[in-house]
N, C-alpha and C positions, 0 to 999 in steps of 0.2 A: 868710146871711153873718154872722161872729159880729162884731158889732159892736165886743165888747172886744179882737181881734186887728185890728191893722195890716193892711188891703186888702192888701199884697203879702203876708203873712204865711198867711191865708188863702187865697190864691190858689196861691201855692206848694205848702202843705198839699195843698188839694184835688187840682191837677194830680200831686202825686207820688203820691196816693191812686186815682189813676186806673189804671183796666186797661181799655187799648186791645181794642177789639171785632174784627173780621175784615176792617169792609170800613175803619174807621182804618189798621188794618197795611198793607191793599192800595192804599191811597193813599197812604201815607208811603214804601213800597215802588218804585209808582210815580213818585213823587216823587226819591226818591234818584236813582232810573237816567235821567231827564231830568234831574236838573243834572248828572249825570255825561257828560251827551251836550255839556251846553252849557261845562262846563270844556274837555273837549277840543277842542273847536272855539273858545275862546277861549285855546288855548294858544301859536301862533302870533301870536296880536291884538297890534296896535301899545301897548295899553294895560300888558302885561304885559311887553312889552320893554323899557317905559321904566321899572316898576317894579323890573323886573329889576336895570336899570342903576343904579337908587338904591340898590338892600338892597345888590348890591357895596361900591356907595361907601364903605357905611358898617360890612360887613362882618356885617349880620344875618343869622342862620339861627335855626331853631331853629321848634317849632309856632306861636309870634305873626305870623312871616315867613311859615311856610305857609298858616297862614290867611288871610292876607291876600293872599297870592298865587294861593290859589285862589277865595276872592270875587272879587277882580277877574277873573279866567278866566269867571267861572261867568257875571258879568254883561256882558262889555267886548261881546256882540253883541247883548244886548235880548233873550235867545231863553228866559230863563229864565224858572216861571213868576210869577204873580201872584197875590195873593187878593183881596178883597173881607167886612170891614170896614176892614181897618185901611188901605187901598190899601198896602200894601208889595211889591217880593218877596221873600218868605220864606228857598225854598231858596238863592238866591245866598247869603245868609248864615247859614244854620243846617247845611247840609251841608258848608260848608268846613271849620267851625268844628267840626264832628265827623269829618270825614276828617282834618284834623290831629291830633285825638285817637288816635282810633281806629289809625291809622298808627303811632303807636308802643304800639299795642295789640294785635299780632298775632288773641289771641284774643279780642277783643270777637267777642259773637253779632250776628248780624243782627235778633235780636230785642230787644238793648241799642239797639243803632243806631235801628229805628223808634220804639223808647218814648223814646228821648231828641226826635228829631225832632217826633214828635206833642205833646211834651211843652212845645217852645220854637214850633213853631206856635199852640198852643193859647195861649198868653201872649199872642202878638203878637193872635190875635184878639180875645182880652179886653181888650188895651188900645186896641184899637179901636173896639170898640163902645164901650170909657168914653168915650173923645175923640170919636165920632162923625166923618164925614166933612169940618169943619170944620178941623180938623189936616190934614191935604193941602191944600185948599182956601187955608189959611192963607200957603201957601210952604215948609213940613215936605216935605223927602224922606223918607218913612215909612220907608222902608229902613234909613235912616241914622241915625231917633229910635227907632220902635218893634218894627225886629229884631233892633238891638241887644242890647234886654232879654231878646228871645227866645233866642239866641245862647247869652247867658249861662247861662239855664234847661236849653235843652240841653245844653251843655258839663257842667253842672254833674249832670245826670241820667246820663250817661253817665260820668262819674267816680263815680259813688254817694256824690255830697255827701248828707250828711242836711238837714233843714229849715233848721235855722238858719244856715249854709253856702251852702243856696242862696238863702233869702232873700238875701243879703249880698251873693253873687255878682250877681243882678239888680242889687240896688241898685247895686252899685260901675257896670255896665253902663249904668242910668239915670243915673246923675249924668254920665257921658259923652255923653249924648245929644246929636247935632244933626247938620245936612247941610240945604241948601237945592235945592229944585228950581231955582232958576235956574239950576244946573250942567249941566242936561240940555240935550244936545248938546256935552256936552264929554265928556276921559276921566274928571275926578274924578268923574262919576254911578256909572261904574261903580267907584272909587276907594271914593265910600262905601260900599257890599256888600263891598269885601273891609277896610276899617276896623273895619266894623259884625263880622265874622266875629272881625275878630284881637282886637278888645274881649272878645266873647264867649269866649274861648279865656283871655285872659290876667285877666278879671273871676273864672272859675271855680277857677282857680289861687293865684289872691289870696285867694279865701275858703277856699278847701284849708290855705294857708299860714299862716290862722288872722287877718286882715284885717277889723277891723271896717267899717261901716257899717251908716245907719240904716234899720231895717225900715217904719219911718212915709215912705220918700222916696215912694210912688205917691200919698197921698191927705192928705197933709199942709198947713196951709191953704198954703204957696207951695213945694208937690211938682212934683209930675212931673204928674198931671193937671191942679191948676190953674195953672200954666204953661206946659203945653201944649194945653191946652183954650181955650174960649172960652164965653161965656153957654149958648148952644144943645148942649154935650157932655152927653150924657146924666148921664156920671158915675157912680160906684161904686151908687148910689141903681137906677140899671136894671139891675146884674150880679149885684145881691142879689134882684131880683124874678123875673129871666130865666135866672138860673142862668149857669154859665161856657161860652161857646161850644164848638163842638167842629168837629172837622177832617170828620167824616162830613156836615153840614148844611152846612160853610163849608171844601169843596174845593178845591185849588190852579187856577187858571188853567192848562191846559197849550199853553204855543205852537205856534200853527202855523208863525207867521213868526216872524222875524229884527226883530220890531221893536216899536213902543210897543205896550203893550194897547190904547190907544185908538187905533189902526189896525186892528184886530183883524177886528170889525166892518162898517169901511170896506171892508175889504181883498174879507170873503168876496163884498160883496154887490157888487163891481165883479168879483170872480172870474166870478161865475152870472151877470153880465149877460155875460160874454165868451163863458161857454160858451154861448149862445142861439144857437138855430140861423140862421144867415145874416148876425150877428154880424159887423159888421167896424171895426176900430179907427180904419182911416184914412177911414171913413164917417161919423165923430162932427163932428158941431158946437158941442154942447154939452154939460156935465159938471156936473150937482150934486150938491151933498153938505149933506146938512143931518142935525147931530149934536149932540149937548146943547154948549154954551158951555163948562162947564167942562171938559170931556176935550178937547174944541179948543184950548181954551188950554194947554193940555199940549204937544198935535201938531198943533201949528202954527206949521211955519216953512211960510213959502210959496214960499221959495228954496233949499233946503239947499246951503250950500257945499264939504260934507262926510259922510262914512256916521251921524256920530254925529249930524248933524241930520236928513238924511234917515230913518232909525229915526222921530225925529217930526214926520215931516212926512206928514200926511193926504195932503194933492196927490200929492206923490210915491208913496205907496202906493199909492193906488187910480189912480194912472196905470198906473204898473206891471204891478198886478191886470189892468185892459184891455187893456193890450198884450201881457203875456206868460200871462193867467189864472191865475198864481200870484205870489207874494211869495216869493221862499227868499234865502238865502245871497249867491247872486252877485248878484242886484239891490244889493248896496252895495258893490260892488266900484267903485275908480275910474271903469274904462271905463265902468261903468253908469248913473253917475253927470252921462254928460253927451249920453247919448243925445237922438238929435234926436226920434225918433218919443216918446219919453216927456216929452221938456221940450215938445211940442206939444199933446200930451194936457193938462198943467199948465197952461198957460193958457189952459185951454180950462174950467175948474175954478170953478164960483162956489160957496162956502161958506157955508149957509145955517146959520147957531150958534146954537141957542134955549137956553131958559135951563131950567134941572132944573124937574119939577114937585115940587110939592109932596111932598117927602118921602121924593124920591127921592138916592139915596145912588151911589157909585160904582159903575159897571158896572153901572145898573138897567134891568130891563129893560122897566120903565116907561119911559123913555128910551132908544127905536133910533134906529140909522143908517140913514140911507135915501140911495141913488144912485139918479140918475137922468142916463139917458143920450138925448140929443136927436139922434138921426141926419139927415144932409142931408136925407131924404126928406120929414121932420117926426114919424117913428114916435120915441115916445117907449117907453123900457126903464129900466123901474124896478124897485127890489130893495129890501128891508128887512130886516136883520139886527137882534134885539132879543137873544138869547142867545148870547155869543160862542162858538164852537167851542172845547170845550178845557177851557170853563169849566161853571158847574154847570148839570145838563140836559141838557149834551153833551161829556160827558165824554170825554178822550182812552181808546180800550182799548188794554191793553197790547200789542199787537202794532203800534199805530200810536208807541206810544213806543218801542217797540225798533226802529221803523224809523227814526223819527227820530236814536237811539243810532247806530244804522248810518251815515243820512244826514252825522254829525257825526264821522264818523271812529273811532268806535268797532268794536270787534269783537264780529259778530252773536252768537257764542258765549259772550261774556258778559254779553252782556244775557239769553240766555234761562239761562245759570247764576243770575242774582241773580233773574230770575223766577221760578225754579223750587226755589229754594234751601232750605231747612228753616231755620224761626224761629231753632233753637235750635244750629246747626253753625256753629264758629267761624269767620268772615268776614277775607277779607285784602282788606281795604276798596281800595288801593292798587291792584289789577288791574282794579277801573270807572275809574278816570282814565287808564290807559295807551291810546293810538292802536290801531288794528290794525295 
């Protein structure tokens, strides 16, 4: 790292210097047609009616309003996915924030599109690894501080800002930074993903329009890293030893369910104990769950009185898991919500929350879940999930994400047109958000 250039200055450089390899494209590829699965099935969502009802109010349109209106889409069910440093998730707000673009782009390629995407992924993981997993930890919705800045990277790649444009662009994106986890289980969680999107869109615009700001805002002594860091963040000092992350080693989370990553885990490994042979739910006496303390403290409501608690609520999930051996969609429908065979599973649920070991960082898989199910008889059925489905090591393939496309009301045809699509043939991005 050249020490006489400003960290984001550098970093920008490098990331526009970058040429995506084969299997980058096929996960940012990937990537696009699962958030495209999860806006449509957030199109409907109580979240975007009511945001609906506001931009009337006050009479907004225009790409900052679509942005934001498909971040919220993309997040309002929990389905989109997630990475692991920076804990964010990404595509809720880095794909909106390009399909607003790109939307009034007819001819943008498909290959502008994933080099932008890769391009504002890759930022969000380098400010990750600077801030280390202490920025979550902290009460930071990473969402809503550090893919923000990614947003804007994107946005700003896909208009062919040059360097000092998009340095500028971040910047204005970072000085907007912020969002709290304590929102989660409310609608503003998913509120910040589609903010964090309409920043990104209208930070890249502002530096188009010739908008200064400072390139010193990541590593400046009271920046963006040391105000959102803490003693323990590595800091720019490990991203010059370790070089700039990339999306090929640090893959998107892709969901299976409809809910927190930190149900992910829980979910599969009360799924497997359900599919066991002679397996029966209303045989259980007892239900444990022992999972690291701080993904607990995430998803852990142990009452949910609503779908956006329920999404974090462990109990609920892996109730669910036992009773119906999958998590999808309708588990957070009203009705589902007040079922008697799963609110008796729930308190049948004792949480056993140890604490990270040493070293261990989000989603590690030094740190599994483990269920354990106590039948009347006294047979005890235990499970351990250490590598979440989805995520890296078990990775979704693409036919199980176009099914999902499918499952979300998308049409099968065009999810194998954007699979099969050529990098370089210009893209009407517009026809992956539309229903079948």
């Amino acid at each position: 790292m050249d020490k006489e250039q400003p960290a984001l200055a550098w970093m920008a450089a490098a990331l526009l210097a970058r040429q995506p390899d084969a299997e980058a494209l096929t996960l940012a590829r990937h990537a696009l047609l699962d958030t495209a699965a999860c806006i449509i099935a957030g199109r409907d969502s109580g979240q975007l009616s009511k945001l609906d009802a506001m931009l009337a109010t006050i009479g907004e349109t225009g790409l900052a309003a679509t942005a934001l209106r498909l971040g919220v889409a993309a997040h309002a069910h929990d389905f989109d996915d997630y990475e692991e440093p920076a804990s964010t998730h990404p595509s809720a707000v880095l794909v909106p924030a390009m399909l607003a673009l790109a939307g009034e782009r007819p001819g943008t390629s498909l290959r502008d599109m994933l080099g932008a995407y890769i391009a504002g992924y890759e930022l969000i993981l380098t400010l990750g690894k600077a801030l280390g997993y202490g920025h979550y930890m902290a009460g930071w919705h990473s969402t809503s501080t550090l893919a923000r800045p990614g947003a804007a990277m994107a946005a700003a790649r896909l208009l062919k800002l040059g360097q000092t444009e998009t340095v500028t662009a971040v910047s204005i994106a970072m000085t907007q930074s912020a969002g709290l986890k304590v929102q989660f289980g409310t609608d503003t969680k998913a509120l910040h993903a589609g903010l964090s999107a309409r920043t990104g869109v209208e930070a890249a615009l502002l530096a188009q329009a010739g908008f200064s700001a400072t390139p010193e805002i990541a590593d400046a002594a009271c920046g963006f890293i040391a105000l959102f860091g803490n003693a323990r963040s590595p800091g720019w000092e490990q991203i010059r030893t370790a070089g700039l992350p990339s999306i090929s080693i640090n893959p998107p989370f892709v969901k299976p369910s409809p809910s927190c990553g930190y149900t992910i885990r829980p979910i599969e490994a009360a799924a497997n104990i359900a599919a066991m042979d002679g397996f029966d739910a209303g045989a259980i006496r007892r239900i444990s769950v022992r999972m690291p303390e701080p993904y607990y403290r995430v998803a852990g409501f142990k009452n949910p009185r609503n779908a956006h608690e329920a999404r974090f609520s462990t109990a609920y999930c892996v109730a669910v898991a036992l009773a119906d051996g999958n998590v999808g969609v309708a588990a957070f429908e009203p009705a589902a919500l007040t079922r008697s065979d799963v609110r008796r599973l729930m308190d049948l649920i004792d949480i056993d929350a140890y604490g990270l070991p040493p070293g261990a960082g989000d989603m590690s898989p030094a740190a599994p879940d483990t269920v354990t199910v106590t039948l009347q008889d006294g047979q005890e059925l235990t499970e351990t999930v250490a590598l979440a489905r989805g995520g890296p090591g078990r990775l979704l393939q693409a036919g199980e994400i176009a099914a999902k496309y499918a499952a979300c009301g998308g049409n099968p045809g065009t999810a194998q047109a954007l699979l099969g699509a050529s990098l370089d043939e210009p893209l009407d991005i517009r026809t992956l958000i539309e229903p079948a």
